[in-house]
N, C-alpha and C positions, 0 to 999 in steps of 0.2 A: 793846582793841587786837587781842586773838586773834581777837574775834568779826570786827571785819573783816580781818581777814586770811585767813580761813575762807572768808567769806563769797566774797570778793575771789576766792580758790583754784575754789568752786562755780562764782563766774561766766564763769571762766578756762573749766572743765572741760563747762561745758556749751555752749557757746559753738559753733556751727555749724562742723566744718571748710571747707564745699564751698564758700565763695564765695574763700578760699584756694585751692582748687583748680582753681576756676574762673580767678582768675587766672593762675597759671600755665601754663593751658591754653593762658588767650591769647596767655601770655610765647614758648612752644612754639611757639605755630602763626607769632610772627612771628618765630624762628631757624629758620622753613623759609623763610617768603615772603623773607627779604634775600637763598638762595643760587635761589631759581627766577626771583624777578624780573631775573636778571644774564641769562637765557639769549637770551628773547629778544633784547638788547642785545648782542648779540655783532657782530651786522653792522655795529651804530650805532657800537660801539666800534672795531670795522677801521675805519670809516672817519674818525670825528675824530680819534681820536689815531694816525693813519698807521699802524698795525701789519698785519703778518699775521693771521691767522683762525688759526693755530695758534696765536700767540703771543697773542692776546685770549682766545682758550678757557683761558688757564692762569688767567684771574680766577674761573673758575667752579670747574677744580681745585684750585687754590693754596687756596682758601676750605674746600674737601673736605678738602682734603689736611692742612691744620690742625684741621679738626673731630675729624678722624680720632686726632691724640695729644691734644688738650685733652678730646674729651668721657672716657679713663677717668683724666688727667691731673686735671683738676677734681673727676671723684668721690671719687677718693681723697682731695683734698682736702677736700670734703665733709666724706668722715668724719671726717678728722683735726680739721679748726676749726669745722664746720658746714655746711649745705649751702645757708642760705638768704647767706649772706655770697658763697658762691660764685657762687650763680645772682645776687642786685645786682652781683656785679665780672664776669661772664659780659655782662652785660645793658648795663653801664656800658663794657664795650669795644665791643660794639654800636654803642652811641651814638657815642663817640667815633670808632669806623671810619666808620658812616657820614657823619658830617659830613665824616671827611678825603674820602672817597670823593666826595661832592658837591661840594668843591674842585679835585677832581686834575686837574694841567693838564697829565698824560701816565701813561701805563700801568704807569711804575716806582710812582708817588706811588700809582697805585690799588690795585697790588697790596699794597702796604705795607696799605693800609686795608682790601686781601680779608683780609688775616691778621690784622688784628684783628675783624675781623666771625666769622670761622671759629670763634671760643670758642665761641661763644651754640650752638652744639650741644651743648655738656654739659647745658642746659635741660631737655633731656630724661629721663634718668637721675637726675639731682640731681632733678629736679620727681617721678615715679616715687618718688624715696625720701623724699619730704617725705608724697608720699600714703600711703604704707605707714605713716607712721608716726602721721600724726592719723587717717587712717581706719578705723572697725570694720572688721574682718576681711571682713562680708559687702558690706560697699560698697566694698571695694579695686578690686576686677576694676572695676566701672563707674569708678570713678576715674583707673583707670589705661587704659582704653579710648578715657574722654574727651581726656585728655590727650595719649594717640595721635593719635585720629581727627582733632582739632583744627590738627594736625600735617601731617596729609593737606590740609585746607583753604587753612592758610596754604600748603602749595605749588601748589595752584592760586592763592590768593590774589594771589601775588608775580610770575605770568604777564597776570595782569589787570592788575595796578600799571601795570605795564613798560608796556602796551600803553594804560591811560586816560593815563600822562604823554605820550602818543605818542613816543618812544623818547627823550625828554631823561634822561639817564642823571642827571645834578646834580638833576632835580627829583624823580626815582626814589628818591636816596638822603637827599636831603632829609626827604622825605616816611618813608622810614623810620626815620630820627632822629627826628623826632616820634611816630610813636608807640613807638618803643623808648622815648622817654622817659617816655612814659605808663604805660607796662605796669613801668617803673621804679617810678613814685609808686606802683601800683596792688600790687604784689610786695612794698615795704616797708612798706605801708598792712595788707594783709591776710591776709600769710603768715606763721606764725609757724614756728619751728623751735626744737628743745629741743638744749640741747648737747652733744655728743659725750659718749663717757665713755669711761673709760679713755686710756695710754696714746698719744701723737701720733702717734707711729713718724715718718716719714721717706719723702718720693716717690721713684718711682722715675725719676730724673732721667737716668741711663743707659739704661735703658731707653724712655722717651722719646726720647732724639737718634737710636737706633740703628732706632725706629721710623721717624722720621719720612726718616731718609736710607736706609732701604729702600724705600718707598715712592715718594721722589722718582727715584728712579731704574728702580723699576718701571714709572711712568706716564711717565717721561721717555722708556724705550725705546719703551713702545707709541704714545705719540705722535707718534714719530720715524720708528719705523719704516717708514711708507708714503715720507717724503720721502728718507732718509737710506740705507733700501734693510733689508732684514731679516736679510740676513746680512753686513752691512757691518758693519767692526769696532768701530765707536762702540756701535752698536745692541747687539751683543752683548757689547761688553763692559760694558754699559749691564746684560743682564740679569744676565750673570755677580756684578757688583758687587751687586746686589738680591738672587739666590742667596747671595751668601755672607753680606750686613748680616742678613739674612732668620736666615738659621741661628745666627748670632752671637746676634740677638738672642732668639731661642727661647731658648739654653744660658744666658744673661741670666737671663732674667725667670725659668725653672726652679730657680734656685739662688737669689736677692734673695729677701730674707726677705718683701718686702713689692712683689710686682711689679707693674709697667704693668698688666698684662693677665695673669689667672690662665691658666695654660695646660689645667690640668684641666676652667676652663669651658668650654673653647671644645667640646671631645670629651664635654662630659657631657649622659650617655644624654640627663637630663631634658632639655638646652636644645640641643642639636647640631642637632635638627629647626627649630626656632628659629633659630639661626646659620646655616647656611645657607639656609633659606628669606626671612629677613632682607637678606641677604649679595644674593641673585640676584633679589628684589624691589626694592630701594635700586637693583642695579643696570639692570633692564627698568624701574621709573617714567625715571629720568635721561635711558637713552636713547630713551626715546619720546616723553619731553617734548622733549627738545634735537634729537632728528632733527626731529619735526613741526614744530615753531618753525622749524630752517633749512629744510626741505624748503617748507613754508608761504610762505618768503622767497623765493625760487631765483626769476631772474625768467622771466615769460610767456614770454620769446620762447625757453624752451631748449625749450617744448615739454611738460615736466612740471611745475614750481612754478606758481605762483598770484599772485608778483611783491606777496606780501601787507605793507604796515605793520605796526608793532609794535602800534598798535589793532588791525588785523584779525587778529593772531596772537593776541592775549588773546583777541579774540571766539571764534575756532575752541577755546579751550581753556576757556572759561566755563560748558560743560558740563562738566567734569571738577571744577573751583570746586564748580559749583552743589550735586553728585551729593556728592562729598565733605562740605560743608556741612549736605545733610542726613542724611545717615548719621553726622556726628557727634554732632545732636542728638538721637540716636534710640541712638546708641552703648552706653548704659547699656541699653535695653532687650535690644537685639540680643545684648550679652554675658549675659545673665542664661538666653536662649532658648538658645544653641548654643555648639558645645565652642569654646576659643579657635583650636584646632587647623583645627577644620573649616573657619572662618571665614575662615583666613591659607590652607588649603589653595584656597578656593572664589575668595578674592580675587586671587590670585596666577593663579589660572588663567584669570578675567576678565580682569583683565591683559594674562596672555599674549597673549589673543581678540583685544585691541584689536592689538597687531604684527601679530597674524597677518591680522585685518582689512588692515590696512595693505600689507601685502606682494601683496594681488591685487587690492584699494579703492583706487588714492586719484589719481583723475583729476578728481575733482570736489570742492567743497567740503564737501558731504553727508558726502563718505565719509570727512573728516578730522575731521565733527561725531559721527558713529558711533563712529570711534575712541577721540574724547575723553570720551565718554560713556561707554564700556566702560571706560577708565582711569579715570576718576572713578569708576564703582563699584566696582572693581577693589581701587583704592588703599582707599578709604573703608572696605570692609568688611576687607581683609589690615591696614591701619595699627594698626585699632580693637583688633584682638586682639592684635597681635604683641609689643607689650609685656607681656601678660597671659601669652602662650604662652612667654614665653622666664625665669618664674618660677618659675611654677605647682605646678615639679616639683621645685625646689631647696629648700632649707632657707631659712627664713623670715630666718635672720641675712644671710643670702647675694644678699636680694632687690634689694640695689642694684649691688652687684657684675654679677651676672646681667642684669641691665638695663642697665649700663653696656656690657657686652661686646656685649649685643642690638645697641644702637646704632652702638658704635664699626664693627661688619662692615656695618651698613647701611648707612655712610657711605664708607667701605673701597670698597663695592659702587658707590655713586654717583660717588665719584672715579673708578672706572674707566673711566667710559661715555662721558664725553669725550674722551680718549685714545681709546678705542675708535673711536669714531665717526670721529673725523680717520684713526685710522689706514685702515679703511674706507674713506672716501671718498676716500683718497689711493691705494687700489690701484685700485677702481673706483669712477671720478668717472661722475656721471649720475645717471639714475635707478634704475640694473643697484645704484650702492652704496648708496640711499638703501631699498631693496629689500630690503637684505641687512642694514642698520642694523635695520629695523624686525624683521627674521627672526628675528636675534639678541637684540632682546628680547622677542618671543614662545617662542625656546626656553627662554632665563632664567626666564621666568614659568610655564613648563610643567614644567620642574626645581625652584623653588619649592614649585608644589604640591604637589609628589611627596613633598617633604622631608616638607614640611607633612604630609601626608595621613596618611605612612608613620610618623614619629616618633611624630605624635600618636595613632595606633593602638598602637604599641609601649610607651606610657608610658600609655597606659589599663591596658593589661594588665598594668604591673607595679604599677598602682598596685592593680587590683581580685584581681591574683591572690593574695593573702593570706587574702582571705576567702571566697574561692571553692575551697576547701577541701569 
């Protein structure tokens, strides 16, 4: 009986992590494609279920805006019962939102199903700590690159979706029900997770509520703002109330033994280049994918759009897909060649290129293919490291935590950019704001690299200075 049980242990220990981690990859890259394929359906959704454009864009933030307390909401959990039980009930609300999503016969029923889709962004972080922990030391970083890059894919992915359903929204979410339920079987099939030790402790459920209604009220004023006027009392009592949940909830999470969100992360040395270069990357992809989508849409006769379908708006973005796609599968190499830092610096500034492209380009279809080409290598190479960069420099126990906070600011970052955008276009409608959209995320992506460039120079030297003696 020992002998197999031995035996049994050997076969357990030698047993290949990476087709584990390859699924999760794929689990990743489709809790990107559910929130990019909604973008271009924004027009489709003004118009069957009768709303405004303001009030349809909350299905893409509402979705944010929930990723934003469930992904370090779920890590915690993680630690506490496991991380692969998390990512199946992450995965398993997925499924469920979207199927409600492919029923919804109006915009209240949908949004219910954005917030349950909104989980599957803990995917990230929880997948990140499943790889730290079956991975040798030397094969982390490609592990964890893949898992990013992957990431990047599915959110071209989920713009092609939108556009091969030619904008049927029910057959958009349908079709992500099935394969979330595949990446279901496939995640309980090949993933394994060892269980926690120590200790359960307790979430930080205060700290969650106090998050998530600071936030609603941050993006509610700047959503607001352009119809409702910027110094009108709603709007600014809209920010004031976010200032003060904002503060409450800092003095929160600083004192709970066991908080939402570490605050010493967010400020440390090693990962601050990280967080914000994360933070202003999350938020320059959202808004240069959701300006070019609407801007793609705007019809011929204003003089500037393209009067494009949700097919011809996948197509203009199927370079950024494609560039993506293959820089993931190259991912591993690419992180073994250059620093994570350089990489998140160099892709963030590509990035940028692509707004900035944009802001003096874009009267022809060429120049929105240029764009999405520069964003697709842009993303593909900044994705691949930035969960790499936002560890690297922290203590090894700390590596999901630290990855959790990576995420939750790049999400932070994403929610913003649709708020943003309306507010924008509601001060100047035309092509004067659609100018000024894309500007906006070429300064973001040029402040990114900067983070990037500068942190990760600073954190070579503290790491080399000891021996340079």
């Amino acid at each position: 009986m020992a002998t197999v049980v031995a035996s049994a242990a050997r076969t357990t220990s030698t047993r290949s992590p990476w087709p584990g981690v390859v699924a999760l990859a794929f689990a990743a890259s489709i809790a990107a494609l559910q929130n990019t394929a909604v973008v271009p359906l924004l027009p489709v959704l003004q118009r069957e279920l009768h709303a405004p454009l303001s009030s349809v864009t909350w299905t893409l933030t509402l979705s944010l805006l929930v990723a934003a307390v469930a992904t370090p909401l779920l890590s915690r959990f993680g630690d506490m019962y496991g991380r692969r039980p998390m990512i199946l009930g992450a995965l398993g609300l997925l499924v469920a939102g979207s199927v409600m999503a492919a029923l919804a016969p109006s915009l209240t029923w949908l949004m219910v199903a954005r917030v349950l889709q909104g989980a599957v962004a803990a995917l990230v972080p929880l997948s990140i700590g499943v790889a730290r922990d079956v991975l040798p030391r030397e094969q982390l970083a490609t592990g964890i690159g893949v898992i990013s890059a992957t990431m990047g894919f599915g959110s071209g992915g989920g713009m092609i979706l939108a556009g091969l359903a030619s904008g049927d929204f029910h057959l958009v979410f349908w079709i992500t029900a099935g394969i979330s339920l595949v990446a279901v079987v496939i995640v309980a099939l090949l993933v394994k997770d060892s269980a926690p030790a120590g200790p359960k402790g307790r979430p930080d459920l205060a700290g969650a509520a106090l998050m998530t209604a600071w936030l609603v009220a941050l993006l509610l004023g700047i959503s607001e703002g352009g119809s409702w006027g910027w110094t009108s009392p709603g709007v600014l009592g809209l920010f004031a109330a976010a200032a003060a949940l904002a503060a409450v909830w800092v003095v929160v999470e600083r004192r709970v033994a066991e908080p939402l969100v570490e605050m010493a992360m967010l400020v440390h040395r090693g990962t601050v280049g990280a967080t914000v270069a994360s933070m202003l990357l999350g938020f320059s992809f959202f808004t240069l994918m959701t300006g070019t989508s609407s801007f793609a849409q705007v019809p011929a006769v204003t003089g500037y759009g393209f009067g494009a379908s949700t097919l011809q708006v996948g197509f203009f973005l199927l370079p950024s897909t494609i560039f993506m796609l293959v820089i993931s599968l190259f991912a591993g190499r690419i992180m073994r060649r250059f620093r994570a830092s350089s990489m998140v610096a160099a892709g963030s500034a590509i990035t940028g290129l692509a707004g900035l492209w944009l802001v003096v380009a874009h009267s022809s279809p060429a120049h929105l293919y240029v764009a999405t080409s520069l964003m697709g290598i842009g993303l593909g190479v900044g994705y691949a490291a930035l969960g790499t960069m936002a560890v690297e420099h922290v203590d090894p126990g700390k590596t999901a935590l630290a990855a959790g906070v990576n995420a939750l600011v790049r999400i932070v970052g994403g929610s913003t950019a649709g708020a943003a955008i309306a507010a924008i276009l509601a001060a100047q409608p035309g092509v004067g704001g659609y100018q000024w959209v894309f500007g906006t995320a070429a300064l973001a992506g040029a402040t990114a690299a900067l983070f990037a460039a500068v942190y990760g120079r600073l954190n070579r030297t503290m790491v080399t200075a000891p021996s340079g003696r």
